[in-house]
C-alpha positions in Angstrom: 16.0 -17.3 -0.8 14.5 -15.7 2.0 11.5 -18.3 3.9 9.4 -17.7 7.1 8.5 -20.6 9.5 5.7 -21.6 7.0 7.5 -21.5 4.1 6.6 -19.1 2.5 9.3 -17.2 0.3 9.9 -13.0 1.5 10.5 -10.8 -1.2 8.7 -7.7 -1.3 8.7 -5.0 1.3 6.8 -2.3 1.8 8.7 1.1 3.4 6.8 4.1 4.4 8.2 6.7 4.9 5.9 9.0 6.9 3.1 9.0 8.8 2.3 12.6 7.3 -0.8 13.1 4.5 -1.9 16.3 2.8 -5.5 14.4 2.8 -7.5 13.7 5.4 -9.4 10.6 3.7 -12.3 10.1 6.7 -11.8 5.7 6.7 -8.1 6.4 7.7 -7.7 8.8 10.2 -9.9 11.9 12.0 -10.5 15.1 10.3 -8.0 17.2 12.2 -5.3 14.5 11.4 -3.6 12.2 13.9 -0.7 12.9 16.7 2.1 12.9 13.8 5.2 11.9 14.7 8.4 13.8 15.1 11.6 14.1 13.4 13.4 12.3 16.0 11.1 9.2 15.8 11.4 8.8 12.2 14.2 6.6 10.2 16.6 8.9 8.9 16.7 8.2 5.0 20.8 7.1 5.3 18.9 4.6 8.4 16.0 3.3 5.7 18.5 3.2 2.8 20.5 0.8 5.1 18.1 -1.3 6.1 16.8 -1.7 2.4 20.5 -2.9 1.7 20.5 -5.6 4.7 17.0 -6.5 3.1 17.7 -7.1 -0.4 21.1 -9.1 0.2 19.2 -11.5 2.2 16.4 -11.9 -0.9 13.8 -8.9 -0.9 13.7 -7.6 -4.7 10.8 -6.1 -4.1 10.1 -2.4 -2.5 7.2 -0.7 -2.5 7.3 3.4 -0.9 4.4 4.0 0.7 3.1 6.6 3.8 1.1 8.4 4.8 2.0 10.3 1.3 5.6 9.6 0.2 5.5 13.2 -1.2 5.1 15.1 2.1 8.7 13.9 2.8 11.1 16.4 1.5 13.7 15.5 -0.8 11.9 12.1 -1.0 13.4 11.4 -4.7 16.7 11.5 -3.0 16.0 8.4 -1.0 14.4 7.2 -3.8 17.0 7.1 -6.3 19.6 5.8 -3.8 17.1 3.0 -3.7 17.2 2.3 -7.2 20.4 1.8 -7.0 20.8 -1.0 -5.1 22.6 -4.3 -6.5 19.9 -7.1 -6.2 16.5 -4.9 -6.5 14.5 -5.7 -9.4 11.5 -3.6 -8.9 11.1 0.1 -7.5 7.6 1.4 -6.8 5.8 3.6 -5.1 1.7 4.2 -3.8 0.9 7.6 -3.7 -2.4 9.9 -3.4 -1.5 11.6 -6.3 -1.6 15.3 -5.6 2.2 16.3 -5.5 3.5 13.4 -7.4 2.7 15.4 -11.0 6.2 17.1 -11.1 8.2 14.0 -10.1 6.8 11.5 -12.8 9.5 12.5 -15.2 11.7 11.4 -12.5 10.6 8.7 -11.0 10.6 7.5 -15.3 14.3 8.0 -15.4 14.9 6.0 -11.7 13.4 3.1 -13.2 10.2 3.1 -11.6 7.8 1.5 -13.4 4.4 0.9 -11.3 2.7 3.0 -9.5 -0.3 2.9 -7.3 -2.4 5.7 -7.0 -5.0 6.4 -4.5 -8.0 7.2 -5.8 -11.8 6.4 -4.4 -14.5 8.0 -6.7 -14.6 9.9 -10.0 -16.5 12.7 -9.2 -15.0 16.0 -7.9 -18.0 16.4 -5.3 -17.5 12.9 -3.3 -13.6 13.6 -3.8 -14.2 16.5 -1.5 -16.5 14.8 0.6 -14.3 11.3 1.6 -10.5 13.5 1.6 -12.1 16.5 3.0 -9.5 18.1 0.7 -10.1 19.9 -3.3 -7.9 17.8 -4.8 -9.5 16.2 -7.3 -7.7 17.9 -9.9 -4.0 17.3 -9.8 -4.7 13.7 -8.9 -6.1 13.0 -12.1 -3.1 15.5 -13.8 -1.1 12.8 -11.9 -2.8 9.7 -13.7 -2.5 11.4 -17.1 1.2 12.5 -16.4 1.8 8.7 -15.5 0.2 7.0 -18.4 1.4 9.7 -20.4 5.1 8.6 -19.2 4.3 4.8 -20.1 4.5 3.9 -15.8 1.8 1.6 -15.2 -1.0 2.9 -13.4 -2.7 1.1 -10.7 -5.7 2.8 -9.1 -6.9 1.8 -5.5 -10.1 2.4 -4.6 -11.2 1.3 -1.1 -15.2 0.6 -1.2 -17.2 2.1 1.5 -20.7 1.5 2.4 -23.1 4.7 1.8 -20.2 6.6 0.5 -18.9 5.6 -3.2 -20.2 2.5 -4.2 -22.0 4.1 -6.6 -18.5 4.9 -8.1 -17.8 1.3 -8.4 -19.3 1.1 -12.3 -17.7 4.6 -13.5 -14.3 3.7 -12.1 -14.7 0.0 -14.4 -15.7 2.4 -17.0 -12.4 3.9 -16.9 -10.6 0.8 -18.1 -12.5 0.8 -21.2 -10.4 3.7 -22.7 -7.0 3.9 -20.4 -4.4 0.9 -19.3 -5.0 1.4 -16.1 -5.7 -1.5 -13.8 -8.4 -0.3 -11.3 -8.4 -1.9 -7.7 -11.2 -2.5 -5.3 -10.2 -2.6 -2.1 -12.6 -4.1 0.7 -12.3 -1.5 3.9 -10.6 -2.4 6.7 -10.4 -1.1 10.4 -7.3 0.9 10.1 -9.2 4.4 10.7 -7.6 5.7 14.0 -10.3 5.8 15.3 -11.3 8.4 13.1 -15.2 6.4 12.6 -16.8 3.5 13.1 -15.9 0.6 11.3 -18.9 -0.8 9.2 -17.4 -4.3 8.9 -17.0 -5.6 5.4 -20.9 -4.8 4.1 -19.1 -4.3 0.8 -16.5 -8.1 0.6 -15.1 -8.9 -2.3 -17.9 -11.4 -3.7 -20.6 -8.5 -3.3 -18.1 -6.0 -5.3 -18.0 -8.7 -8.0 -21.3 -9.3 -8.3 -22.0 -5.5 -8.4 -19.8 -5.3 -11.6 -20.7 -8.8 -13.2 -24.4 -7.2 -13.5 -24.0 -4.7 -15.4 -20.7 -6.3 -17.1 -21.8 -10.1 -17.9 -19.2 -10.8 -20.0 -17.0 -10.2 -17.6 -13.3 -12.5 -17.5 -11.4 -14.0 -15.1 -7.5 -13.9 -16.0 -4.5 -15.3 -14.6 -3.3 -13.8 -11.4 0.2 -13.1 -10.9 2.3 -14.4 -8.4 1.5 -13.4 -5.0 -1.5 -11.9 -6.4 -3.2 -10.2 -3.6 -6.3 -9.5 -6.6 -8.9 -11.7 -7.7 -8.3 -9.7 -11.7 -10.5 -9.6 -14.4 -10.9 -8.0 -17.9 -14.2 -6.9 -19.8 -13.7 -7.8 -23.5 -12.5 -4.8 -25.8 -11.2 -3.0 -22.5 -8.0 -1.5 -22.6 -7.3 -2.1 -18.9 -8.1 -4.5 -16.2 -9.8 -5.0 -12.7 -9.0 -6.4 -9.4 -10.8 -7.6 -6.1 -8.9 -7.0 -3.5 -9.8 -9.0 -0.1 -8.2 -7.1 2.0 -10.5 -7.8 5.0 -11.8 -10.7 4.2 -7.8 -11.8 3.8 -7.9 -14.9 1.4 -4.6 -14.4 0.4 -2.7 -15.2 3.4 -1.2 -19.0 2.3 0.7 -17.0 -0.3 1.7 -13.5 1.5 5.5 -12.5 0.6 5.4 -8.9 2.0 6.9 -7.2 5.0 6.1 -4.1 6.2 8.4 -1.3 8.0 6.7 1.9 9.5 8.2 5.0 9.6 9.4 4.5 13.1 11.2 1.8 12.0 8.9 -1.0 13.4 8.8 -4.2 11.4 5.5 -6.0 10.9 5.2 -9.7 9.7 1.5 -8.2 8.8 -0.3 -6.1 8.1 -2.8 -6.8 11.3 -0.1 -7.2 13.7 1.0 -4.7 15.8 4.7 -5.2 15.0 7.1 -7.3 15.7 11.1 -5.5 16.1 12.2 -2.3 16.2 14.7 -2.3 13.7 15.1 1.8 14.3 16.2 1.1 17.7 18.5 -1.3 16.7 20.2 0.7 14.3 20.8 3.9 17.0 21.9 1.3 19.5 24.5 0.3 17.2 24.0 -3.3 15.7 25.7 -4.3 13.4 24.7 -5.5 10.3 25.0 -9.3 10.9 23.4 -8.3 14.6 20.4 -7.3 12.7 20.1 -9.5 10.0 20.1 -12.5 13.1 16.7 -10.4 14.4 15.3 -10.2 11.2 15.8 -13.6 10.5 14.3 -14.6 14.2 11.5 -12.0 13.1 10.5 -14.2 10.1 10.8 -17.3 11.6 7.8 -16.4 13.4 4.8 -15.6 10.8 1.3 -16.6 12.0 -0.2 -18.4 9.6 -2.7 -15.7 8.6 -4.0 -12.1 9.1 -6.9 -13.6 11.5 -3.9 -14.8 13.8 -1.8 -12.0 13.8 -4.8 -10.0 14.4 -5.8 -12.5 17.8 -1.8 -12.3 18.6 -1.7 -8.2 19.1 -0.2 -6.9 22.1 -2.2 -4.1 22.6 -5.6 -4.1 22.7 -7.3 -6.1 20.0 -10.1 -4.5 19.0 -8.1 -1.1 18.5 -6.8 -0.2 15.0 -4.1 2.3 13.9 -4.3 4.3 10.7 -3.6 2.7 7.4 -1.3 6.4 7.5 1.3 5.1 10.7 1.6 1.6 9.4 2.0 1.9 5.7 -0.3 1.2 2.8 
């Protein structure tokens, strides 16, 4: 059993694998994109395989592929299905935007993945266009209908933004009537590089409720899972579900059993840290395993309490955020 200094059991871990997207999704980074990194200062897939090993002997059963978009990675399923593989892993997923992911589903079905988070913000085809500044729209929903089509679980993230797609909030509840798909909503967070301002959390996770209880009344409250990071809920005679995600608001801290590696290799304790070991440079300086396993372990014995700490702890300037592309999703 794998425990940070506050007890709290690790066992979930969330890789990306680039910083690279084929959207350009205005809350998480400028329209022409972002300084992407190069080759040379990305893990190697035989350097994140490895580390995934180290990570689930000592307790993680847990990952969770994320970016930037997985998919942009060539010969991602490689890496993928030497993942899947590993002796001790219980559960393969992935998040991805959904618009090369159509042709892999088959695939990822026969890995053994069986959740998977997709990335989508609004319904219509017009505000698509207008938040990814990409015409898209189309093969993410193929993707969605390829998924449920191939019985994977379908989560669907949806990141609430003032003045832009709140008015998406009801359609996207709508959806659940019909389709299993549990639908997300995410309260926004800073992690735009830079790429607007911020609006704060206008949009928290009580306003989003109250948004859907009043046209939905009858709406329930069900269990949460284990290291839920959703307040979920179900509208009688609805084929899926909905969860509140407090992303900024962060209530879900006391119970937070998720690390985070970037592409670069850097390991964050949180997601509002700005990372804590460089477990890349550890690797090409030639560590051994047991050498970094010991960091790791020194790594985790040093959680702050919460994602307000971690956030007053940063190294670099506080009030600058990365994007949600160069850390992971």
């Amino acid at each position: 059993m794998l425990l940070d200094n506050h007890g709290r059991r690790i066992t979930y871990l969330r890789l990306a694998v680039t910083d690279k997207c084929n959207l350009r999704c205005f809350y998480c980074m400028p329209e022409e994109g972002l300084n992407w990194l190069s080759r040379a200062e990305l893990m190697t897939y035989e350097e994140m395989l490895r580390v995934c090993e180290l990570l689930v002997k000592m307790g993680i059963d847990k990952i969770r592929i994320t970016g930037g978009e997985p998919f942009v990675r060539k010969d991602i399923m490689q890496l993928l299905t030497a993942i899947s593989k590993l002796d001790g892993l219980k559960e393969l997923s992935l998040t991805t935007n959904g618009v090369l992911t159509a042709p892999h589903v088959s695939e990822l079905k026969a890995i053994g993945v069986r959740s998977v988070n997709l990335s989508l913000d609004t319904l219509d085809a017009g505000r698509f266009f207008a938040i990814t500044r990409r015409d898209e729209f189309a093969n993410v929903m193929d993707t969605m209908h390829e998924l449920l089509k191939h019985d994977i679980e379908v989560k669907i993230n949806t990141v609430v933004m003032a003045g832009k797609n709140t008015q998406d909030i009801i359609p996207l509840v709508e959806l659940t009537k019909a389709l299993p798909v549990s639908v997300r909503f995410i309260e926004e967070m800073p992690f735009n590089g830079d790429g607007h301002s911020y609006s704060g959390a206008l949009w928290d996770y009580v306003r989003i409720f109250d948004e859907i209880r009043n046209v939905y009344p009858d709406i329930q409250k069900i269990p949460d899972p284990l290291y839920s990071t959703a307040y979920n809920y179900q509208i009688p005679g609805h084929s899926g579900s909905i969860g509140i995600i407090a992303a900024y608001s962060r209530t879900f801290c006391g119970t937070c059993n998720r690390i985070r590696i970037t592409p670069q290799g850097t390991l964050k304790n949180c997601l509002y840290d700005d990372g804590v070991l460089n477990i890349k440079d550890l690797m090409r300086d030639g560590k051994s395993n047991t050498s970094i396993v010991d960091s790791l372990r020194v790594a985790f014995n040093s959680r702050e309490k919460d994602g307000w700490a971690a956030e007053r702890k940063r190294k670099e300037n506080p009030n600058f955020h990365e994007s949600m592309a160069t850390i992971g999703g």
